[in-house]
C-alpha positions as CSV (number, residue, x, y, z in Angstrom):
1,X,43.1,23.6,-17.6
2,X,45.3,22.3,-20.4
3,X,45.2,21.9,-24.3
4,X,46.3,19.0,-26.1
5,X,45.8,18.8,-30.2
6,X,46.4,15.4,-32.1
7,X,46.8,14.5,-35.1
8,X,44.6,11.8,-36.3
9,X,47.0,8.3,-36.8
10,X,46.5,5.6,-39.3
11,X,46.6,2.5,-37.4
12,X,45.6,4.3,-34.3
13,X,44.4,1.8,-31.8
14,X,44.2,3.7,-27.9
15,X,41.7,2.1,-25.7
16,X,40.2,5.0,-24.9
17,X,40.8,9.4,-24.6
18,X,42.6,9.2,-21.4
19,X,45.2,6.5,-23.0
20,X,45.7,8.6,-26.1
21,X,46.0,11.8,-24.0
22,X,49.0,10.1,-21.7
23,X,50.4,8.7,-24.8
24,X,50.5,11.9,-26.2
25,X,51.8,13.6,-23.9
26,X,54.8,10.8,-23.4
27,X,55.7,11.2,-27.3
28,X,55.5,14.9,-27.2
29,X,58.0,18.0,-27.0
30,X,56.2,19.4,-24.2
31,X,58.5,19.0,-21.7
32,X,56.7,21.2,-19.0
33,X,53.0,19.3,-19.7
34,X,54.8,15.9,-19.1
35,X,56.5,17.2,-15.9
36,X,52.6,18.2,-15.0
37,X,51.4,14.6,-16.0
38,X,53.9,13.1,-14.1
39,X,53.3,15.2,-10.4
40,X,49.6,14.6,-11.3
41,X,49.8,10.9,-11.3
42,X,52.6,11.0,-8.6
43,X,50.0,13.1,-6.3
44,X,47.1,10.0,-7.1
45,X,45.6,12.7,-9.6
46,X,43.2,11.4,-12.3
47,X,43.0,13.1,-15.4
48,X,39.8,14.7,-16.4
49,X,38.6,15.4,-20.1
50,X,36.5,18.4,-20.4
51,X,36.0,18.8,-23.6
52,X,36.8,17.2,-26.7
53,X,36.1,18.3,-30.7
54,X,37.4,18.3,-33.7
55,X,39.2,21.2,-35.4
56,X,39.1,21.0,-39.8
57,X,39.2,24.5,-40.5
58,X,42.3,24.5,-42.3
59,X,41.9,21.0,-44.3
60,X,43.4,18.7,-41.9
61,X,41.9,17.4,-38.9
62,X,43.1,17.8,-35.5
63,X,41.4,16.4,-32.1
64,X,41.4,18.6,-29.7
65,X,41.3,17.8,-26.0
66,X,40.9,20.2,-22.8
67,X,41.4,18.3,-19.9
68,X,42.7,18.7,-16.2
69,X,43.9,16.7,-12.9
70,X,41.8,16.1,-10.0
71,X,41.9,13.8,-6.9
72,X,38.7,11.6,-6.3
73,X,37.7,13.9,-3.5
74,X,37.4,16.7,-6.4
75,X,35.6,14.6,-8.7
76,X,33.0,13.4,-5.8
77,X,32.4,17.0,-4.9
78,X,31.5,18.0,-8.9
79,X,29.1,15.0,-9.0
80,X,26.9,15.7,-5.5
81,X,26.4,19.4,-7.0
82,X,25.6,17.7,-10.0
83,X,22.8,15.8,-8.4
84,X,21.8,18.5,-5.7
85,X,21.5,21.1,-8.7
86,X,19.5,18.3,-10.7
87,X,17.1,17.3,-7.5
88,X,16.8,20.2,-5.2
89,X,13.9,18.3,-3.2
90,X,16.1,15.8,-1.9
91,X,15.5,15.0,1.5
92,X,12.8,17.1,1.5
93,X,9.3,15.4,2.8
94,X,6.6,14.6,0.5
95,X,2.8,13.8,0.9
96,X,3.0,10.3,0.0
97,X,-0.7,9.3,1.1
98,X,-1.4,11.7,-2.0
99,X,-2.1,8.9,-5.1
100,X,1.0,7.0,-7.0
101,X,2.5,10.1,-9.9
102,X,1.8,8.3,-13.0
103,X,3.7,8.8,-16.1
104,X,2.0,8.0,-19.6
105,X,5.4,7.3,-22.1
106,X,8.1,5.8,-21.6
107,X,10.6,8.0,-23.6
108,X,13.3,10.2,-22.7
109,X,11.2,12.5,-21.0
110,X,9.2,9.9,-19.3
111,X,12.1,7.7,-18.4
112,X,13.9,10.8,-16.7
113,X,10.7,12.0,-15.0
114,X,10.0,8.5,-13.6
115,X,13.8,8.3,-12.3
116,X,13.4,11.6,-10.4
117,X,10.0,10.5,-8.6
118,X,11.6,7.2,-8.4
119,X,14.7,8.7,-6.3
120,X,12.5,11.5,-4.6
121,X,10.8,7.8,-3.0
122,X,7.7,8.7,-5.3
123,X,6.9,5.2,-6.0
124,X,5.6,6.7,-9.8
125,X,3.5,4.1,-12.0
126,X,4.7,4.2,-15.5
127,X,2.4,2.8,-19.1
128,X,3.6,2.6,-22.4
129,X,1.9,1.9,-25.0
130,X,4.6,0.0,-26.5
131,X,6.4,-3.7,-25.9
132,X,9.7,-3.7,-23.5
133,X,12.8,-3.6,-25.0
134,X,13.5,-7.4,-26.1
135,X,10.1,-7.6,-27.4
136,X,10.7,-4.7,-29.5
137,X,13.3,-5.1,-30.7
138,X,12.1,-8.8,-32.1
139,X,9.2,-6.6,-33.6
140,X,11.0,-4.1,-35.6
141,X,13.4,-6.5,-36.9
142,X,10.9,-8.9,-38.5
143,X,9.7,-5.8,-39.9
144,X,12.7,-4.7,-40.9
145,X,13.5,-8.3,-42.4
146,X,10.0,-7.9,-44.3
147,X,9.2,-11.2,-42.0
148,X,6.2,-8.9,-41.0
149,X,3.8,-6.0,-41.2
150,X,3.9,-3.3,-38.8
151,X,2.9,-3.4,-35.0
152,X,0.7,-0.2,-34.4
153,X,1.4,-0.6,-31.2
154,X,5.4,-1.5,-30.8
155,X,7.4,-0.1,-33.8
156,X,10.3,2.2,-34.5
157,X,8.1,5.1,-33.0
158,X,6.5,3.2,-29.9
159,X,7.9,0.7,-27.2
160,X,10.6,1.3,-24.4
161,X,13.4,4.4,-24.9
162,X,10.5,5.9,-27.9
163,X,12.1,6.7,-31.1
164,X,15.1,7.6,-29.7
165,X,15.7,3.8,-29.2
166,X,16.1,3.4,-32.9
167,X,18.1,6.7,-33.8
168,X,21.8,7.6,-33.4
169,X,21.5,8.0,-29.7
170,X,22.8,11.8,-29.8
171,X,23.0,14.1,-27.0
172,X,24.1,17.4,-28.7
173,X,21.6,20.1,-27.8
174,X,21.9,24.2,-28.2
175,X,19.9,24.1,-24.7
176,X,22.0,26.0,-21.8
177,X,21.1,23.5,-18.5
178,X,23.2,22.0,-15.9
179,X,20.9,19.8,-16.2
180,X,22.9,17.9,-19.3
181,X,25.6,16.9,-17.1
182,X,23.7,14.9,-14.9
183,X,21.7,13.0,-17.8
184,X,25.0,12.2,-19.8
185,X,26.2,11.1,-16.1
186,X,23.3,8.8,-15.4
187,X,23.7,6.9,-18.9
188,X,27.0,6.5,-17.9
189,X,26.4,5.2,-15.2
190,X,23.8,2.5,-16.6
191,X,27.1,1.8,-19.2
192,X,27.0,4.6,-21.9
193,X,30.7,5.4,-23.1
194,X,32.1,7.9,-20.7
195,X,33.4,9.9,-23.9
196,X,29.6,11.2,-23.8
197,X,30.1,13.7,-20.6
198,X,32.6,15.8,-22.7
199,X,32.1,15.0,-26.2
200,X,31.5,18.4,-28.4
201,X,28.9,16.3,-30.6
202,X,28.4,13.3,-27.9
203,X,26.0,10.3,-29.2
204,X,25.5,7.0,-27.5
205,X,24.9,4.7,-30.4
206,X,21.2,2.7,-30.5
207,X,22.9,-0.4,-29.9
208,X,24.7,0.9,-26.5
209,X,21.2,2.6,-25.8
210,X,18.9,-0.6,-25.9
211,X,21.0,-1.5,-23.1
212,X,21.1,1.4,-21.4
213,X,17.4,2.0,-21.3
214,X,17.0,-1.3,-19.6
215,X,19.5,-0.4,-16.7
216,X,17.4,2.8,-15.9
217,X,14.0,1.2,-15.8
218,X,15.7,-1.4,-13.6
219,X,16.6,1.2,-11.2
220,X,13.5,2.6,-11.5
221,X,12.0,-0.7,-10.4
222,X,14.2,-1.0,-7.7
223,X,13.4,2.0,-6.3
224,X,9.4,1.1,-6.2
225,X,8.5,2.8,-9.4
226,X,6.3,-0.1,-11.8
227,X,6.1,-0.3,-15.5
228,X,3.3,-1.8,-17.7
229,X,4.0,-2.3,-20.9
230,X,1.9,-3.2,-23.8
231,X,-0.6,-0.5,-21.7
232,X,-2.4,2.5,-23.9
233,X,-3.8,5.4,-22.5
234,X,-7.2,5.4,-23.8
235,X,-8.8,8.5,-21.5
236,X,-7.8,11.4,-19.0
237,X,-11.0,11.6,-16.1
238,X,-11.7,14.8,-14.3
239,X,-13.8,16.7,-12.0
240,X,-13.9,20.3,-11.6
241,X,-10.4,21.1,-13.9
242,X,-8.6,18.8,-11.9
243,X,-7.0,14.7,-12.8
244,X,-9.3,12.1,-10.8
245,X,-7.8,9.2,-12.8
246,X,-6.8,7.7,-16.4
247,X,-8.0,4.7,-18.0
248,X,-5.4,2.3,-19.7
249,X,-6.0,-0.7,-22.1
250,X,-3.7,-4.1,-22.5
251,X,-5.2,-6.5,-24.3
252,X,-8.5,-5.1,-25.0
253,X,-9.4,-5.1,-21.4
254,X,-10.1,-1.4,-20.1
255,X,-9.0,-0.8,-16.3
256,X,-9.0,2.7,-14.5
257,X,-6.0,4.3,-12.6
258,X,-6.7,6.4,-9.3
259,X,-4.1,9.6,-9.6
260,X,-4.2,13.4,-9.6
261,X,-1.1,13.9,-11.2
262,X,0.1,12.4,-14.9
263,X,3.0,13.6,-16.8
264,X,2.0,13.1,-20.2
265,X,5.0,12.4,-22.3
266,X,4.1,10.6,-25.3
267,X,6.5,11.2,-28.1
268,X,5.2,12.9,-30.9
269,X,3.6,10.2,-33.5
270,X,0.7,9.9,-30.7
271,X,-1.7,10.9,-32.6
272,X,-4.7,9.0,-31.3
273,X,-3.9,10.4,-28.1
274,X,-3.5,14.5,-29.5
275,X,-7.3,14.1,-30.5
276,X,-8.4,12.5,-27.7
277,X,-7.0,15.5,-25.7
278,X,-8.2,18.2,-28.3
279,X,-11.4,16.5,-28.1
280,X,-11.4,16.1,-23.7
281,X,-10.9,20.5,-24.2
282,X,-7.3,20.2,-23.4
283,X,-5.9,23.8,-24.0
284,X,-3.5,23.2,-27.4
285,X,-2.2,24.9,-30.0
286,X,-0.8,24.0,-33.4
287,X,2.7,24.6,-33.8
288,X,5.1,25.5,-36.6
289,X,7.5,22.0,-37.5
290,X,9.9,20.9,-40.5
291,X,9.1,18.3,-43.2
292,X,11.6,16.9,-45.9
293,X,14.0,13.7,-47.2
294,X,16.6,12.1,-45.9
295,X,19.8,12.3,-47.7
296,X,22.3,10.2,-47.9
297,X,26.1,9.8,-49.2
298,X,28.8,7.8,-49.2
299,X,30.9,8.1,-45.7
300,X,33.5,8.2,-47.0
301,X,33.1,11.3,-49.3
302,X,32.0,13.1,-46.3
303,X,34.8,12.1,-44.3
304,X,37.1,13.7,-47.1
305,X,35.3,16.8,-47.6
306,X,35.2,17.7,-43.5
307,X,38.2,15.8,-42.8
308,X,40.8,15.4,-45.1
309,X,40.7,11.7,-43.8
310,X,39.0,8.7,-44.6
311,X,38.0,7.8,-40.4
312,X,38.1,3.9,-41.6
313,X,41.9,4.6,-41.6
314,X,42.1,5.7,-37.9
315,X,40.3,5.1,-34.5
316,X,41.7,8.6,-33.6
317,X,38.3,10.2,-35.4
318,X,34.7,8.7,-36.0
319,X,32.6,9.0,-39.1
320,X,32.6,13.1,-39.9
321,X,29.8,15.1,-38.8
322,X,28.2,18.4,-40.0
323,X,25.6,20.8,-39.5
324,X,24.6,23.1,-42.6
325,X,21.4,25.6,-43.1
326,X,21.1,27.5,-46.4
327,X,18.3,30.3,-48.0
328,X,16.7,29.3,-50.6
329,X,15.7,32.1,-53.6
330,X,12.6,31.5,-52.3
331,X,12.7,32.8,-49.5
332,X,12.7,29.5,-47.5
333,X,15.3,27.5,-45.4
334,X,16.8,24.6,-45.9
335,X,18.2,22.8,-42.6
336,X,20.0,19.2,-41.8
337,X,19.1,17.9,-38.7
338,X,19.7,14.4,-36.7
339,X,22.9,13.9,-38.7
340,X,23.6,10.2,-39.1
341,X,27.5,9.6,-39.5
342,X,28.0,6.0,-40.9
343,X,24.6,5.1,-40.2
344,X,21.3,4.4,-42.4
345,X,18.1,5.6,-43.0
346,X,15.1,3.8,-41.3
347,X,11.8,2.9,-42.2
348,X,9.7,5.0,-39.3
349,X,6.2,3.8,-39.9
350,X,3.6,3.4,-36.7
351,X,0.8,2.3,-38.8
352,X,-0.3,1.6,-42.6
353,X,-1.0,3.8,-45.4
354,X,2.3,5.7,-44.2
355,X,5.7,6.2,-45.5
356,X,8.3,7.7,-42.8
357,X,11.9,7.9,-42.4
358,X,14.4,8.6,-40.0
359,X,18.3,8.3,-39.0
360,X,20.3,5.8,-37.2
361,X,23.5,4.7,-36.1
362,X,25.5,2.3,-33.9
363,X,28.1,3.3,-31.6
364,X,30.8,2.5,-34.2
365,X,29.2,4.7,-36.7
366,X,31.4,2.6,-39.8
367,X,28.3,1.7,-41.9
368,X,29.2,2.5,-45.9
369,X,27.1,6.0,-46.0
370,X,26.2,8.8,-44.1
371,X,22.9,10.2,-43.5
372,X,20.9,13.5,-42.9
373,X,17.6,14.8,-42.4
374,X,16.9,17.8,-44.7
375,X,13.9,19.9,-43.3
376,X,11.8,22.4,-44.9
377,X,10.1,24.6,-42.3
378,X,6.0,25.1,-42.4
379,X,3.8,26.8,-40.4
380,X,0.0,27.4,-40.8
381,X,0.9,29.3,-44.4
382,X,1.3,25.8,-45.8
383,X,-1.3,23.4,-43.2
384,X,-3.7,25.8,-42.8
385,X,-5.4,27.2,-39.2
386,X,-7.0,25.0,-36.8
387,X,-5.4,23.2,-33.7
388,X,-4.7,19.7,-35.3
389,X,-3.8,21.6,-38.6
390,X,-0.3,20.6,-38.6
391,X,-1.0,17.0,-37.7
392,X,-3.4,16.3,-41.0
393,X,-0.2,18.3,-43.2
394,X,1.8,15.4,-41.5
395,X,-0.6,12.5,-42.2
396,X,-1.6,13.9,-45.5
397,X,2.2,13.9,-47.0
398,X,3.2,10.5,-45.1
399,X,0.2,9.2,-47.1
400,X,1.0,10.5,-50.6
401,X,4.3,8.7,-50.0
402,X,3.2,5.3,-49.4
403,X,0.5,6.1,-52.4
404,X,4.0,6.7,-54.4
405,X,5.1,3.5,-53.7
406,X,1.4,1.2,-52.4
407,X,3.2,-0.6,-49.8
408,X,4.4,0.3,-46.6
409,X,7.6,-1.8,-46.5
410,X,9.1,0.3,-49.6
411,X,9.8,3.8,-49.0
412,X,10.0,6.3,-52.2
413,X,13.6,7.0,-53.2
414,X,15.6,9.4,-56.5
415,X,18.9,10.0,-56.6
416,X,19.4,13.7,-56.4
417,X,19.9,14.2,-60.5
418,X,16.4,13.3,-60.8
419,X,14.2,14.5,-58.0
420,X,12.4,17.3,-60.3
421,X,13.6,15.8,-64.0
422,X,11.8,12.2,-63.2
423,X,12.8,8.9,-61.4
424,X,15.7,6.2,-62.1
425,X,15.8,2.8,-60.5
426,X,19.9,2.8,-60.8
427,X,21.9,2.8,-57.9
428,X,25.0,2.1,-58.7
429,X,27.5,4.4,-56.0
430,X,25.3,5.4,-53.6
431,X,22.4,1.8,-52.8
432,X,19.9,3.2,-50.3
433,X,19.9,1.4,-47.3
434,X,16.2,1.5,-45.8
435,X,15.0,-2.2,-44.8
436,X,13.3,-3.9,-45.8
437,X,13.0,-2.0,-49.9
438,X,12.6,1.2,-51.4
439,X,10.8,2.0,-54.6
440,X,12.4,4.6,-57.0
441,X,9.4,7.0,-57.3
442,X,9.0,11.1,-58.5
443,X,8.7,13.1,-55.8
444,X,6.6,15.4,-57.6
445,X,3.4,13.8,-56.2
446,X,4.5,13.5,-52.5
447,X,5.6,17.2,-52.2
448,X,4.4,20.6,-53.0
449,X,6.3,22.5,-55.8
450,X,7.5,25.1,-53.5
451,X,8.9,22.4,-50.8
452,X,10.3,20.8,-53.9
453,X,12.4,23.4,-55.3
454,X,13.8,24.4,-51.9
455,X,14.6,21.3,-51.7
456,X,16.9,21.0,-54.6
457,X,17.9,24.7,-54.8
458,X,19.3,23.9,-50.9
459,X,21.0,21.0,-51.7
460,X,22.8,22.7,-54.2
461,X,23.8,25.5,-51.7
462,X,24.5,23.2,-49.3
463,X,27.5,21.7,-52.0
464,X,29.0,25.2,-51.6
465,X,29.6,24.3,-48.4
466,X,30.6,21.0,-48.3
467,X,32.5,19.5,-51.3
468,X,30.2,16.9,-52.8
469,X,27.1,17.1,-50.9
470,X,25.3,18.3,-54.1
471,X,26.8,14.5,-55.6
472,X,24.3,13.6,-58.5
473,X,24.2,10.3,-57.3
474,X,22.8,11.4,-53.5
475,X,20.3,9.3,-52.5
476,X,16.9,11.2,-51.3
477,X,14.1,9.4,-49.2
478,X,10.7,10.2,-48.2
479,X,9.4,11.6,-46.3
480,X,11.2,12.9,-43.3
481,X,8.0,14.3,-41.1
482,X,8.7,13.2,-37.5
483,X,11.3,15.6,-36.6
484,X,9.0,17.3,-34.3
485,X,5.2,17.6,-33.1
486,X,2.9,19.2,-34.5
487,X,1.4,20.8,-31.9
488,X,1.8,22.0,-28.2
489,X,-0.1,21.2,-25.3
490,X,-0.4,24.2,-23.6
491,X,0.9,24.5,-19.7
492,X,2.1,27.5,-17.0
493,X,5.7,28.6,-17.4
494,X,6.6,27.9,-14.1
495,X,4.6,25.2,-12.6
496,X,4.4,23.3,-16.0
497,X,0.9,22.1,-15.4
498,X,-1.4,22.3,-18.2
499,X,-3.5,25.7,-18.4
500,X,-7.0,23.7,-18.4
501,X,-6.4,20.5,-16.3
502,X,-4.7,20.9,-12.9
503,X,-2.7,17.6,-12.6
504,X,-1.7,17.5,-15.8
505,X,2.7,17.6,-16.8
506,X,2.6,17.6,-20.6
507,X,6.6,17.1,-21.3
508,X,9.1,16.3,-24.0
509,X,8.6,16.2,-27.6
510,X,5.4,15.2,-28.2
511,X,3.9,18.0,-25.9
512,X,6.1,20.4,-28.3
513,X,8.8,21.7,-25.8
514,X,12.1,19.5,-26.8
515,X,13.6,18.2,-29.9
516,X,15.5,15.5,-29.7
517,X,17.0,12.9,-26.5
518,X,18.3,15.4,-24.4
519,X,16.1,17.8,-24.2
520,X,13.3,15.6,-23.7
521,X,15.0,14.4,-20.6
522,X,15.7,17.7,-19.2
523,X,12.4,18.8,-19.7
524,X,11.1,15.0,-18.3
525,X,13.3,16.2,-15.3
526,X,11.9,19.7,-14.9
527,X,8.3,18.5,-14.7
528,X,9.4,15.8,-12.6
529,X,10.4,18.7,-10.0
530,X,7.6,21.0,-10.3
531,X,5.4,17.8,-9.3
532,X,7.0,16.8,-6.6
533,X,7.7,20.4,-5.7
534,X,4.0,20.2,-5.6
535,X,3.9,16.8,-2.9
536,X,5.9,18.4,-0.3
537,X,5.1,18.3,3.2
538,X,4.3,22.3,4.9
């Protein structure tokens, strides 16, 4: 294994990390290294990144690269114990006469869970609620353009990929899996960057993603799974604690599904769907989540403060990233999360009388300002006790935003100066960038005090930290309330089957076990095994 550090170019223009490694290496001192690159390539050797980050500790940015040589017999060998590891069942004999695995979502989790049944020869039947992908995008961008009102049904939140469709497209999770490797690998495959398999922060970009997403459920469809979209789950049937069958809706017409096994992995703005289950005596539990603003600033300031560069000048860097928590006096936290570098803030509505923001990015990441999710934690000290507790907090705040503003095309915004002194409709260095409008509003009716001053008290802390976060001028939005669901369906450690409906896989975000694109599929993935662990032949 070898170490290579760069420093970050003006002008730079390499085609990609392998061409700037090489080219490195061929400029360098390092005599001994370019004898190794040399034998390596001599020997039909391909060079292999395993990890690249970026080292600012000391005020100046360096790219640091790890990276090897291997021969395509080496490189073969890591990917089939990437995909035995992922699918230990292959091979393996199922009962297939047992009914079709259906998957209700069609989000990370879901989309991962169908392609393992789908490569296992599971045939799985997928619904979501939501348009596909063309469809929905035309749907949020006449929304978007204010051409339109909101589809409940196909929106920012709902529709082919889930949310994560119309987000940053990040990968970075704390989770320890092998599992990662062989998601990153698959998007790859269906044309994500390859920079994504070894990238310390990796993110795909939503406009890379869209296409993605469409390669995967091709395969899927290829490989005898089937998709209907524009299709709502509507009821879960059972006899004696076990799944007998679903019933869907498209179009206002009602049809049943046969099946005895559903992995439920709806994203977590389904709320419809949480009360249907609470109400069916599906074993749940409220859970703790984060509520908040989005912040934003200009990228280029952050790119100085974490940098010492503006990333405009270079293709050696992207748009600065960071990751900051602070304690408030209060006793409360104060934590950034789904970190937006050159992106903007979106309006995340799934239905009126709401106001709800989120992050996004395109793979270039160059829009004028940076964005961040600044979250609050609450638990049932704030919401209250009861299962669906934490959901009415959600729809409670989401609603006292859009009263701040009375439409739900404009989302409530304040520079930071002002969030507890009063509102100012002057943006002048820092303009919001929500579509289709924003409204300057106090925030002083949308959150409670005590949410409110750790708020601003952890934005101040948070300028310790980073030079300029604390900017006057920061732009805040509301309200950031989707960063996680509210509750958890509740399901056996180690077969991941719901504790009161045998059958049942809740999985990924909106079931409360992951946070975020990657973790949903890995857990999408993991329920996908114990089910078919379940088919198998004896």
């Amino acid at each position: 294994m070898f170490e290579l550090k760069i420093d970050p170019k003006p002008g730079s223009n390499c085609k990609d990390d392998a061409e700037r490694i090489i080219q490195a290496i061929r400029s360098g001192r390092d005599k001994k290294l370019l004898s190794i690159l040399d034998k390596a390539l001599k020997d039909k050797k391909r060079l292999h990144i395993e990890k690249r980050f970026v080292d600012a500790r000391h005020g100046k940015a360096k790219v640091i690269f790890r990276f090897d040589f291997l021969t395509e017999e080496e490189e073969l060998k890591r990917h089939t114990a990437l995909i035995s590891d992922t699918m230990p069942y292959l091979g393996k004999k199922f009962n297939v006469a047992a009914d079709r695995p259906v998957i209700v979502g069609f989000g990370p989790a879901g989309i991962f869970a169908a392609l393992i049944l789908a490569r296992y020869g599971l045939r799985p039947v997928i619904i979501e609620r939501g348009s596909a992908m063309a469809q929905r995008i035309r749907d949020v961008d006449s929304f978007r353009s204010g051409n339109s009102m909101i589809n409940p049904e196909n929106n920012i939140q709902f529709g082919e990929g889930g949310a994560g469709t119309f987000s940053d497209g990040k990968l970075y999770t704390g989770l320890s899996s092998g599992i990662k490797g062989f998601v990153a690998d698959v998007f790859v495959r269906h044309g994500a960057d390859k920079s994504i398999l070894y990238d310390s922060h990796p993110h795909i970009g939503t406009d890379r993603l869209r296409d993605v997403i469409v390669s995967i459920r091709e395969e899927i469809i290829k490989l005898g799974g089937e998709i209907f979209f524009d299709t709502r789950l509507t009821s879960i049937e059972q006899t004696d604690g076990k799944i007998t069958g679903i019933t869907v809706e498209n179009n206002s017409v009602s049809r049943q599904i046969r099946c005895s096994n559903v992995i439920l992995a709806v994203g977590n703005s389904s709320r419809d769907t949480f009360r249907h289950l609470y109400s069916s005596d599906i074993r749940m539990e409220s859970k703790p989540f984060a509520v908040g603003v989005r912040i934003e600033h200009k990228r280029r300031d952050i790119d100085m403060s974490q940098y010492g560069i503006d990333t405009a000048d270079t293709s050696d860097l992207s748009a600065a990233n960071y990751k900051l928590v602070v304690e408030t006096s209060n006793g409360r936290k104060l934590y950034s999360f789904c970190m937006c570098p050159g992106g903007e803030v979106i309006n995340g509505i799934s239905g009126d009388g709401q106001c709800v923001v989120n992050g996004m990015s395109l793979y270039a990441r160059d829009n004028e300002n940076s964005n961040s999710a600044l979250l609050v934690p609450v638990d049932s000290n704030d919401f209250g006790d009861g299962v669906l507790a934490g959901l009415l907090y959600q729809e409670q705040l989401e609603h006292r935003a859009y009263e701040a503003t009375g439409d739900c095309k404009m989302i409530p915004v304040t520079k930071y100066k002002d969030l507890k002194s009063g509102i100012t409709g002057n943006f002048e260095y820092i303009k919001p960038s929500v579509k289709p409008g924003y409204k300057a509003c106090a925030f002083d009716g949308i959150f409670d005090s005590e949410i409110l001053d750790t708020i601003d008290e952890g934005i101040r802390l948070m300028g310790k930290k980073i030079k300029g976060f604390d900017n006057p001028d920061s732009v805040l939005s509301a309200v950031e309330s989707r960063s996680s669901s509210p509750v958890r369906i509740l399901r056996e450690k180690d077969t991941r089957v719901s504790v009161s409906l045998k059958g049942l896989y809740p999985a990924g975000e909106g079931a409360g076990y992951a946070g975020g694109i990657m973790s949903s599929a890995i857990d999408g993935i993991n329920c996908a095994n114990s089910l078919a662990f379940s088919l198998i032949k004896t």
